[in-house]
ZALUMDO-277079 format. One record per atom (N, C-alpha, C): atom name; residue in one letter; x negated, y, z; residue number from 1. Coordinates in steps of 0.02 Angstrom, whole numbers, plus 32768, in hexadecimal, padded with zeros to 4 digits. Atoms other than C-alpha are relative to their C-alpha. Layout:
{CA; A; {X; Y; Z}; NUM}
...
! end
This chain:
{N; X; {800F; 7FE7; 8042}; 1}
{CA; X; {22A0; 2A4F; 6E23}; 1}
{C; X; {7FCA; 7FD2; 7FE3}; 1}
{N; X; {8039; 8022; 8010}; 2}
{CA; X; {2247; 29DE; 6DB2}; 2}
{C; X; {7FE2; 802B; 7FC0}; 2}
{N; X; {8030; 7FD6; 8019}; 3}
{CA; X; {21CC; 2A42; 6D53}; 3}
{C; X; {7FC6; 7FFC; 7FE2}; 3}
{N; X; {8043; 7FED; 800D}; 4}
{CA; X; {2131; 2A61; 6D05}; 4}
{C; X; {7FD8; 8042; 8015}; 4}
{N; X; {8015; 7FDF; 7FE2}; 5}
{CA; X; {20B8; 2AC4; 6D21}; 5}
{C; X; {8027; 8059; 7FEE}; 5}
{N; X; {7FEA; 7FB2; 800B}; 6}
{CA; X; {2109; 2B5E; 6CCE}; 6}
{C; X; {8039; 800B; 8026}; 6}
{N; X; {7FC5; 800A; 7FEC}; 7}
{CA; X; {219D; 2B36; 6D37}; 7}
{C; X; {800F; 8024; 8055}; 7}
{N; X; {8011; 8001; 7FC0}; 8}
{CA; X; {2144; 2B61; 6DD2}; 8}
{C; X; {8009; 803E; 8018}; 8}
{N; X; {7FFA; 7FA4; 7FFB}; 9}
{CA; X; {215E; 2C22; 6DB9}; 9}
{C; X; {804C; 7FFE; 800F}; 9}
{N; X; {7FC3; 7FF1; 800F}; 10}
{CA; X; {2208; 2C0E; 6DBB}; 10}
{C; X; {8050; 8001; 8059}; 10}
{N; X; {7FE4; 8011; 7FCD}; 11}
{CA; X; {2223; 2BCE; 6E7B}; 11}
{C; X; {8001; 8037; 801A}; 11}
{N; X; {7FF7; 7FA9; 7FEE}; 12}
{CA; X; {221E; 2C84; 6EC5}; 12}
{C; X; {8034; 801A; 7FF9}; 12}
{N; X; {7FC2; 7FF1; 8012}; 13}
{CA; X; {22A7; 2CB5; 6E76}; 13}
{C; X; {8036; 7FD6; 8009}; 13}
{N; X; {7FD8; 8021; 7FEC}; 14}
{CA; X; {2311; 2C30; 6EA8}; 14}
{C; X; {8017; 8003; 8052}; 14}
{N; X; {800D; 7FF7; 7FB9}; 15}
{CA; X; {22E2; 2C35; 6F68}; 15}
{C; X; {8026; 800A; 8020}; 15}
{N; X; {7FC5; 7FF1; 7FE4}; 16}
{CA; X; {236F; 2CA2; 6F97}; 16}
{C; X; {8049; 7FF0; 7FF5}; 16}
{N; X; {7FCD; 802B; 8010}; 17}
{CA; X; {23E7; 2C38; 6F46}; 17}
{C; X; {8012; 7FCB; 800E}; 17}
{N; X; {800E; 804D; 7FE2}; 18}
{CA; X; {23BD; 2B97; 6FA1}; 18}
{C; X; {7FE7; 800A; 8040}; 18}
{N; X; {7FF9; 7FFF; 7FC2}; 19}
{CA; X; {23B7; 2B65; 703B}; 19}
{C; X; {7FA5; 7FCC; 8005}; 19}
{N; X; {8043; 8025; 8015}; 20}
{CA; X; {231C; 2AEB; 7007}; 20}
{C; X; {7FEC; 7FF4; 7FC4}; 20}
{N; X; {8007; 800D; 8055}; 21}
{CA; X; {22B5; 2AC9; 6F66}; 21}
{C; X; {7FDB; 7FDA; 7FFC}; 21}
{N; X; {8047; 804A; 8027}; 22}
{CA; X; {2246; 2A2E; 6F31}; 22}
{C; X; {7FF2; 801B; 7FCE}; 22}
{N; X; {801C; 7FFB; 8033}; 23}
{CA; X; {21DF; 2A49; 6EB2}; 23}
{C; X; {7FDB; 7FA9; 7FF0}; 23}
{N; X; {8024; 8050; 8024}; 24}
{CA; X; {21AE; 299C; 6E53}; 24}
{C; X; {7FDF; 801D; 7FBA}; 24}
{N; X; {8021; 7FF9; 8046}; 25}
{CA; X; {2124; 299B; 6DCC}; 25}
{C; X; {7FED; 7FBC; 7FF5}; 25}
{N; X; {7FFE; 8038; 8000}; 26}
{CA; X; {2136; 28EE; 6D8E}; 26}
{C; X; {7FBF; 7FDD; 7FDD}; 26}
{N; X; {8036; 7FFC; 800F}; 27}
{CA; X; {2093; 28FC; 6D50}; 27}
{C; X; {7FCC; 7FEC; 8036}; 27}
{N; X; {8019; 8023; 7FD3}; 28}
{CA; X; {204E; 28D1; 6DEE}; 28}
{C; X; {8031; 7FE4; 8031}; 28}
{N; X; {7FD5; 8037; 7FDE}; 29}
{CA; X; {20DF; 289B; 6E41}; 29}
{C; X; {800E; 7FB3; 7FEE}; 29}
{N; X; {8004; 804B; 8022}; 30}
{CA; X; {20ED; 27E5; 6E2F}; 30}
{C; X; {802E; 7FD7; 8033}; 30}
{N; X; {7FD8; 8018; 7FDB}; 31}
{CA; X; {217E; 27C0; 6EB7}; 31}
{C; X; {8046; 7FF5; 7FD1}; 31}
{N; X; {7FCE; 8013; 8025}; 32}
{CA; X; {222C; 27A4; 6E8A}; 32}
{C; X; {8025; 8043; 8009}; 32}
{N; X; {7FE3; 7FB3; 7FF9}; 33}
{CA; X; {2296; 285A; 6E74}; 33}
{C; X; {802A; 7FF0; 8007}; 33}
{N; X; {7FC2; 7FFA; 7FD8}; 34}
{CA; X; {233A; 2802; 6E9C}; 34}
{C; X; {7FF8; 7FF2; 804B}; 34}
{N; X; {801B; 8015; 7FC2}; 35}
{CA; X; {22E9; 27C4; 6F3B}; 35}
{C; X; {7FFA; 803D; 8023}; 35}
{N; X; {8005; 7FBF; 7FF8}; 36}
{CA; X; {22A6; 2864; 6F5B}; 36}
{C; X; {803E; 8029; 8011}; 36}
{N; X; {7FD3; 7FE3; 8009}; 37}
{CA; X; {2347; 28AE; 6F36}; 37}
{C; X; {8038; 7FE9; 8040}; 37}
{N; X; {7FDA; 801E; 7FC6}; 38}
{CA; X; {2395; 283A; 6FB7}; 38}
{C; X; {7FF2; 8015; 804C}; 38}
{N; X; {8016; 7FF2; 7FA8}; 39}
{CA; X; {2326; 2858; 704B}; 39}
{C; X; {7FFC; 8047; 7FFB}; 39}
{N; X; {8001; 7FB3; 7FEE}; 40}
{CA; X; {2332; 2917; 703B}; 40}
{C; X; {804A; 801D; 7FFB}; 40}
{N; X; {7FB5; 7FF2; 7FF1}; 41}
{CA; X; {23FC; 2912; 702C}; 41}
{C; X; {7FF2; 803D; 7FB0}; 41}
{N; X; {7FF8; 7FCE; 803E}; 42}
{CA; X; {23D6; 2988; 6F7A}; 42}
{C; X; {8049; 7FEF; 7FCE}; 42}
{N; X; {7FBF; 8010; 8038}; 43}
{CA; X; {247D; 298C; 6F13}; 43}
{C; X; {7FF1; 8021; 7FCA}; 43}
{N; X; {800F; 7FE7; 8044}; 44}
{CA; X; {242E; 29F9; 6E8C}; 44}
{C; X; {7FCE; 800D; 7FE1}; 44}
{N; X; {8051; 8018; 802F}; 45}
{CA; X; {239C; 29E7; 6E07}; 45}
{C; X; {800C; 8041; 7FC5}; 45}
{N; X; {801E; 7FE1; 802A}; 46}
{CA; X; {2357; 2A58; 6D9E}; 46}
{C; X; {7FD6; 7FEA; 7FDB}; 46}
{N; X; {8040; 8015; 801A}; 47}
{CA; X; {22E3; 2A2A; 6D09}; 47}
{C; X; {7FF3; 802F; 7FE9}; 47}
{N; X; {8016; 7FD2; 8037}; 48}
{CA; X; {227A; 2AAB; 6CCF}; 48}
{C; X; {7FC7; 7FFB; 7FEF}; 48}
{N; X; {802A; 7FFF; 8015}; 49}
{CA; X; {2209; 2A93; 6C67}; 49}
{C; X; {7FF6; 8027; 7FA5}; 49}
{N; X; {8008; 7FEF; 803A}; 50}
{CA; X; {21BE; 2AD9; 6BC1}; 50}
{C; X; {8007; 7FE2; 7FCC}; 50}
{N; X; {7FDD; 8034; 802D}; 51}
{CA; X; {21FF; 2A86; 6B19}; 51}
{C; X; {7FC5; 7FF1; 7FEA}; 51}
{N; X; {8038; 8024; 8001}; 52}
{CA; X; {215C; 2A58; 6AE7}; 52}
{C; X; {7FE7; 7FD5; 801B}; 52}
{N; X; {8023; 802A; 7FC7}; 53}
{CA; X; {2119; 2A0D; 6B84}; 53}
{C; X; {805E; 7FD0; 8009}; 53}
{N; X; {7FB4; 803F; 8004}; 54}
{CA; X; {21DC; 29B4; 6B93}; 54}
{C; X; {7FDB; 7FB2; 7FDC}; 54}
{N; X; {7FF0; 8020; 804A}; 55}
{CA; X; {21CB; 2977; 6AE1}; 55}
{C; X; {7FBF; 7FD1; 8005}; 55}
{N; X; {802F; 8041; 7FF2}; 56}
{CA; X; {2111; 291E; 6B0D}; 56}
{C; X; {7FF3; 7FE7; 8035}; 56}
{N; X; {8008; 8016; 7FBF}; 57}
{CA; X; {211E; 290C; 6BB3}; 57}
{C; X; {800B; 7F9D; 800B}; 57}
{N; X; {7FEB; 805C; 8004}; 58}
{CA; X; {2111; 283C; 6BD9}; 58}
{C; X; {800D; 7FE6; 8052}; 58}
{N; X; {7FD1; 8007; 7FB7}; 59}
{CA; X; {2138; 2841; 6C89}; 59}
{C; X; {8038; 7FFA; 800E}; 59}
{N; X; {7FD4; 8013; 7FFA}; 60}
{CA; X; {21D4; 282F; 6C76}; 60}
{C; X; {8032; 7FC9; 7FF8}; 60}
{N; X; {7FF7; 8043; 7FFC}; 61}
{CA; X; {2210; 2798; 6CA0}; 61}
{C; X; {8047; 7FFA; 8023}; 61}
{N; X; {7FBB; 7FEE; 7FE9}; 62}
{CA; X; {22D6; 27A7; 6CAB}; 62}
{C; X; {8016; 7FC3; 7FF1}; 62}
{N; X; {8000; 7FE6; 7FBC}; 63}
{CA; X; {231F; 275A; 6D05}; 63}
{C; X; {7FDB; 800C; 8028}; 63}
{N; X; {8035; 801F; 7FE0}; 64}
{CA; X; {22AA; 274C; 6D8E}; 64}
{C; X; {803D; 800E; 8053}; 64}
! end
């Protein structure tokens, strides 16, 4: 799940739907999230974040 911080409430409720969950806040993450995505075998991404914090967020550096 890549996320912000409001995003962070949201893993709980997922829990029993997954077998595992990453949480990335790319805000201090500074690795690579397909990398990431590789060495943990993850086939599915979530972004949640707030449309505000999206919309100025500058961390995002797609591809990466």
């Amino acid at each position: 799940m890549i996320r912000d911080s409001f995003g962070h409430c949201f893993a709980p409720f997922a829990a029993d739907s997954f077998h595992r969950i990453a949480l990335v806040d790319l805000r201090y993450y500074r690795g690579s999230v397909t990398e990431l995505a590789k060495e943990m075998e993850i086939d599915r991404a979530l972004v949640l974040y707030g449309a505000d914090s999206f919309a100025g967020d500058s961390n995002f550096g797609w591809p990466r």
